[in-house]
C-alpha positions as CSV (number, residue, x, y, z in Angstrom):
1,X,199.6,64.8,125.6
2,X,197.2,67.0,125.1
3,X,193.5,65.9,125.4
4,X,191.3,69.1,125.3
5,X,191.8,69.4,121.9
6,X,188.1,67.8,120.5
7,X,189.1,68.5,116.9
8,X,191.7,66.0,116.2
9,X,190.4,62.4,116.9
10,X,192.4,60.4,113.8
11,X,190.1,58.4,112.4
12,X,187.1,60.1,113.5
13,X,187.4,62.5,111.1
14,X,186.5,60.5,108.4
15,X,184.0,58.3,110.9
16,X,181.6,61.6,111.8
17,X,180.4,62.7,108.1
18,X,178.6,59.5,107.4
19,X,177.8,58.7,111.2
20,X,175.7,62.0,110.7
21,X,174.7,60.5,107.1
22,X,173.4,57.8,108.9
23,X,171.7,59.5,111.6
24,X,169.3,61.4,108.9
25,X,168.5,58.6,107.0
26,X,167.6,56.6,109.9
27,X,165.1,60.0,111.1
28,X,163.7,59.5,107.7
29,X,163.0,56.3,107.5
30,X,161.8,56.3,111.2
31,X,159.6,59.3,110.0
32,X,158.2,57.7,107.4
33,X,156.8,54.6,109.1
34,X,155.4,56.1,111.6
35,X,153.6,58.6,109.6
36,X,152.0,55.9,107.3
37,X,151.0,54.2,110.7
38,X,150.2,57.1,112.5
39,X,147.7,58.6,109.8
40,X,146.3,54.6,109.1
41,X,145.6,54.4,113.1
42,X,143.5,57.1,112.7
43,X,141.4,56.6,110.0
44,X,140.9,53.3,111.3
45,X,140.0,54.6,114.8
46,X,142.5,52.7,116.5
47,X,143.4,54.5,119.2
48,X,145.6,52.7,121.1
49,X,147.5,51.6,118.3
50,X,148.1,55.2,117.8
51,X,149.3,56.0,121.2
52,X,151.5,53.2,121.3
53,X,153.6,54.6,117.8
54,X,153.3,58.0,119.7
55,X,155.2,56.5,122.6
56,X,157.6,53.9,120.9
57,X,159.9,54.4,118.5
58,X,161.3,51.0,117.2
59,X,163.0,52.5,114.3
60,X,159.5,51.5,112.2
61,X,159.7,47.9,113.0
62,X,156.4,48.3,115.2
63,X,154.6,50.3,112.6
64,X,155.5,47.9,109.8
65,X,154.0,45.1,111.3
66,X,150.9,47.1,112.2
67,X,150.3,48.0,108.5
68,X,151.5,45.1,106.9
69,X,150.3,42.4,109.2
70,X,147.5,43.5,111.4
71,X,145.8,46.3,108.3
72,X,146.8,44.2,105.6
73,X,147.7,47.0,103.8
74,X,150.0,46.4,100.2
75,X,152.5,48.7,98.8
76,X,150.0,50.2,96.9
77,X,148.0,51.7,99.2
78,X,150.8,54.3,99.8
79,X,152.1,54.4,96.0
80,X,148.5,55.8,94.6
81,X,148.1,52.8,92.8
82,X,144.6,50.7,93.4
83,X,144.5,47.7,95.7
84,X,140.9,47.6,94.5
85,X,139.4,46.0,91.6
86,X,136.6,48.3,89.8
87,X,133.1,47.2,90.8
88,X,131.5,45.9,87.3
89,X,127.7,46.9,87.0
């Protein structure tokens, strides 16, 4: 048998294209948690809060539960939609 040949796995040839699907959409959705945390630390001033989503990387489990559960922050904070009611004079 001959082993040296990389190219010719069976089934990995259908297994790699959406292994490397799943790769970038987990980078995204990584990427996108801990920007939203990463930018609220900050305009929050919490610093160690941002070193620590500097440091981990927990796939954004860590900077969910900062946003949602320690900030209180809604959906709408992030879509451009209000969480705010108008102040009536």
């Amino acid at each position: 048998m001959n082993y040296s040949n990389f190219g010719d796995f069976g089934m990995m040839g259908f297994v790699a294209p959406a292994f490397g699907s799943m790769i970038i959409l987990v980078v995204i959705w990584s990427l996108l948690w801990k920007g939203l945390a990463l930018w609220r630390a900050a305009k929050r001033s919490d610093k160690w809060w941002f070193i620590a989503f500097l440091l981990i990387n927990t796939l954004g489990i860590l900077e969910i539960i900062y946003l949602f559960g320690v900030t209180g922050a809604k959906i709408s904070d992030f879509t451009g939609g209000t969480s705010e009611q108008p102040k009536q004079s």
